[in-house]
N, C-alpha and C positions, 0 to 999 in steps of 0.2 A: 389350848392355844396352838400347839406344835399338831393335831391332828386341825385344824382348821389352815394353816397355813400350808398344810402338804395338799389339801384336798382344794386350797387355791389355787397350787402350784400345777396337780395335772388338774387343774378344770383351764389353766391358762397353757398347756404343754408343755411348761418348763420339764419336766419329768419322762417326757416322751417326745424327743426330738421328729420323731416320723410321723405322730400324729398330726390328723387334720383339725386346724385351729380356726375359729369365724378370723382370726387375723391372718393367718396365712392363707384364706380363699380371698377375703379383702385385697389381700395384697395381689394375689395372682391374677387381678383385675385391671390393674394399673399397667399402660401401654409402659416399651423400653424407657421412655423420656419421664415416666415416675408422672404420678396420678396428675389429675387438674385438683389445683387449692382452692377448698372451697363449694365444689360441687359433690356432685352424688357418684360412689364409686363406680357403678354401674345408672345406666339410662342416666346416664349425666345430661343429655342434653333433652329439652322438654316444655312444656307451656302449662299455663295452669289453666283449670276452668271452673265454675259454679254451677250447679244444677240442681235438680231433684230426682229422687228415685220415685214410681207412683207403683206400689204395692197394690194388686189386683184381688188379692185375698185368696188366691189361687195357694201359696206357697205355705199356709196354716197346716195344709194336710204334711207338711215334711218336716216343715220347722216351730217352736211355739217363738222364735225371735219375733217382736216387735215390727222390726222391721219388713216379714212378708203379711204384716195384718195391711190391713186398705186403708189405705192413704197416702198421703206426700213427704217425704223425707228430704231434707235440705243435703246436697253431697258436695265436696269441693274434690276435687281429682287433677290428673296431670295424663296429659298425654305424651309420651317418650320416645326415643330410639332407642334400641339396646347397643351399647357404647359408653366405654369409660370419657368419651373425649366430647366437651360441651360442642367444641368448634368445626365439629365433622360436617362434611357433604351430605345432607339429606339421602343423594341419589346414593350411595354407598354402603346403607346399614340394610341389611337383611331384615331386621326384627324391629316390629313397631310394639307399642305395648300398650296401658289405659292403665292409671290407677286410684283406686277413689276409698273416700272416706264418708260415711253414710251414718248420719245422727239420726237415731229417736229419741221423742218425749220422755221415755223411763233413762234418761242418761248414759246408755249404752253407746256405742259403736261398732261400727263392721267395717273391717278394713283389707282389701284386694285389691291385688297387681295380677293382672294379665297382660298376654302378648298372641300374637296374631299365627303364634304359631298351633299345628294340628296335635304335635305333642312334644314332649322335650327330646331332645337329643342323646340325652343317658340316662341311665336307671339310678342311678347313687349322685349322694353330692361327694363323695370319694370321687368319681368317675367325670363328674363335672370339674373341678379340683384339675384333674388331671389334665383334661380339654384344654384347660385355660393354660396349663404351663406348655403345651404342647403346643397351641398356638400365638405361643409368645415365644419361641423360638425359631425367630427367621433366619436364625444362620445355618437351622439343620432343615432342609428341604424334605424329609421324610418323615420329620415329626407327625407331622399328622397322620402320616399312612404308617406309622405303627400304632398308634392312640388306636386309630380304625380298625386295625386287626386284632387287637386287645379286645376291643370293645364292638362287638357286631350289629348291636342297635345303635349305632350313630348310622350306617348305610341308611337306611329308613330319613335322616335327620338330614344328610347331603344328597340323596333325591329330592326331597322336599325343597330346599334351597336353591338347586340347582333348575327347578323345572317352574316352580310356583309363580307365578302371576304378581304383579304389583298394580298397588291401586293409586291413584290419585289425590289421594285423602286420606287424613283419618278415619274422617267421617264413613268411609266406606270399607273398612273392616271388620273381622269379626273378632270378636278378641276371647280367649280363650281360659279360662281359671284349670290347668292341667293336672293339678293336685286336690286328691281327693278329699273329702272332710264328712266328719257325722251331722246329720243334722236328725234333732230330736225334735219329737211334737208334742203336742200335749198333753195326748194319751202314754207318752214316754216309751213308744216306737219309734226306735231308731232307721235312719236311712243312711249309708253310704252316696256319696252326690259328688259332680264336678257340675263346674256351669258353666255359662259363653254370654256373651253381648252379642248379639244377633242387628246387623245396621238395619235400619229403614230408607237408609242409601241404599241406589241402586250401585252397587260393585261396577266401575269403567277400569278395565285395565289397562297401564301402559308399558310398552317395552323398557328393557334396559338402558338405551338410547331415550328415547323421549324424556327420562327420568333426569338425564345428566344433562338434558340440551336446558333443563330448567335452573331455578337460582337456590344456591346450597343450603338455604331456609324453604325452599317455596313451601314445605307440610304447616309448618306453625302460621306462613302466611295465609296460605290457603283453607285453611281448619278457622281461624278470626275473621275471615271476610266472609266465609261461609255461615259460620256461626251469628254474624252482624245479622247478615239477611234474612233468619229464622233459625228456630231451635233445630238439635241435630239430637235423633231421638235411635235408643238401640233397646234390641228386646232381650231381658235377662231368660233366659230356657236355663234350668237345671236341670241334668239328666242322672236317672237313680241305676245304681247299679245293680247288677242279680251277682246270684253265690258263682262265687269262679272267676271274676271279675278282675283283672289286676289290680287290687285298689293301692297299693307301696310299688305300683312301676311307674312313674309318668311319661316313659316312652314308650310304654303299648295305649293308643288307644282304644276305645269300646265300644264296641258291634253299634254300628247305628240303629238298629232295631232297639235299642234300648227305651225305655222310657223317658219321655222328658217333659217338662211342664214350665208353661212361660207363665213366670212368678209376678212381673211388672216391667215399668219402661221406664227408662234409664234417660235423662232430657237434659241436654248441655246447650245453658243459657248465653253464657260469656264465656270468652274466654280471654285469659291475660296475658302479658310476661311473666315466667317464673320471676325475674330478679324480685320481684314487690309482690309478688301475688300470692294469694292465700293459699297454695301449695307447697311453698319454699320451704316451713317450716317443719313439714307432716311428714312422719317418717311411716311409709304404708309397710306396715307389719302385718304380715299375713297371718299370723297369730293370734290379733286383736280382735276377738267375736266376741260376738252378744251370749246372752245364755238361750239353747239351743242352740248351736253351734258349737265345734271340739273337733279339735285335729283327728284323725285317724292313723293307720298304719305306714302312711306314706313317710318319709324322714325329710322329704325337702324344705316344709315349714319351717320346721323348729331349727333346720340349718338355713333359714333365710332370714329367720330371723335375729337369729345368733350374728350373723352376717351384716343384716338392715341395721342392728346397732350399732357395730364397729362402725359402717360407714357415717350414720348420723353422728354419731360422735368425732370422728374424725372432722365431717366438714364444717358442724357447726364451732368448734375448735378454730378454725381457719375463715371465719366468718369474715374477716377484714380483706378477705382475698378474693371475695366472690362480689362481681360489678354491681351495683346497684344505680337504677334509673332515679332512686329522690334521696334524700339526706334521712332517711328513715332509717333509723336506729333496729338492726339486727331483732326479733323477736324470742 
């Protein structure tokens, strides 16, 4: 009993005050004014949708999951901002994101969150950790240009930011899976792989002005009316790496000459309000794979998802705090 309670105590950092904890990167999420009650600690604000994945049979040569054999998969996903704050201006978050939940027949699921970015901004979630405190302190003006000199692949992360294009839509994104993972086939050849949502929108971009001259929802408006009108379709491409490859940095990415192979299409039929809609409940644990599939050498997973729990726990906790549109009882 006394070796089970000590081995509780550092898996929770009581024992090592400096350690990084899934509750103390939680926490370093939360704006000065202390989190919103109720929502998700990060990409708190967001819409939900239903759709299907359509598996081309293409993605059997990488993986034996279920889910790249041919045919239709039912998905429910969330489109987000990256932002602890449900109430934010659209025109003012840098980072859009996608996250979807993908059921097959053998009672599996596949569960990813991407974001529109080309790659992360740190190598560690130590180093991510750090970002966060360092940009939550606005009383030292240099926080960040010390974090920056610590850490030399963030430059790569605020070029990016600073120069990159914005779209009009969701629907007109690419959305990116930046962490690596194994996928095994049938023959039990493994592949190292990251993969992207490729739009069948054509990309409009608009300035940083046009963006603010609009209304501080217009994305979730505009992604519903667009969606009304007809499906909004993206192409899953999985790209396999070769030896030498950074597959544990997610802020290098990988020689475009790589290999890639478009698995299936990805087809958003509705979309709804989070308060009532069938992604409010779904905590996307990037962890949650089929068989074929398994994390790799990368460490961001297994600290997102260490992470993704404290926050579902946290806000379904505070369930009574979060608005709802009908008198429907929490799930």
């Amino acid at each position: 009993m006394g070796g089970g309670a000590a081995a509780f105590a550092y898996t929770a950092g009581w024992l090592s005050p400096g350690r990084l904890t899934p509750a103390r990167l939680v926490d370093a999420l939360a704006p000065q004014s202390g989190p919103a009650l109720g929502y998700r600690r990060n990409h708190a604000k967001g819409v939900c949708f239903t759709g299907t994945f359509e598996a081309n049979g293409a993605g059997v040569s990488l993986s034996k999951a279920q889910v790249f054999a041919p045919g239709r998969y039912p998905v429910t996903g969330r489109f987000n901002l990256g932002t602890p704050d449900p109430k934010v201006v659209d025109a003012t978050v840098r980072v859009r994101g996608i996250s979807l939940q993908v059921r097959t027949p053998d009672g599996q699921e596949w569960r990813t969150a991407m974001t529109d970015l080309p790659f992360l901004p740190v190598a560690t979630p130590e180093a991510f950790y750090e970002l966060l405190v360092a940009s939550g302190r606005k009383e030292d003006p240099n926080a960040i240009k010390r974090f920056a000199a610590a850490h030399p692949e963030f430059a790569a992360f605020g070029a990016w930011a600073a120069s990159a294009p914005f779209t009009q839509s969701y629907a007109e994104e690419r959305y990116n899976g930046l962490n690596s993972f194994i996928f095994t086939n049938a023959s039990g050849d493994d592949h190292v792989v990251r993969w992207s949502l490729v739009p069948a929108a054509r990309p409009v971009h608009i300035s940083a002005n046009e963006m603010k001259a609009r209304a501080s929802d217009f994305l979730e408006r505009e992604i519903g009316d667009r969606v009304a009108a007809g499906p909004q379709r993206w192409t899953l491409s999985v790209t396999v790496a070769e030896p030498g490859d950074p597959t544990a940095d997610p802020s290098k990415p990988w020689p475009e000459s790589r290999r890639t192979i478009d698995v299936g299409v990805l087809q958003v039929d509705r979309v709804q309000p989070e308060a009532d809609g069938p992604c409010r409940e779904v905590n996307f644990d990037p962890t949650v794979l089929p068989s074929g599939m398994r994390t790799s050498d990368d460490p961001f997973p297994a600290a997102r998802s260490a992470a993704y729990s404290v926050s579902y726990n946290r806000r379904t906790s505070e369930a009574d705090r979060y608005p709802r549109t009908t008198t429907e009882a929490p799930r």
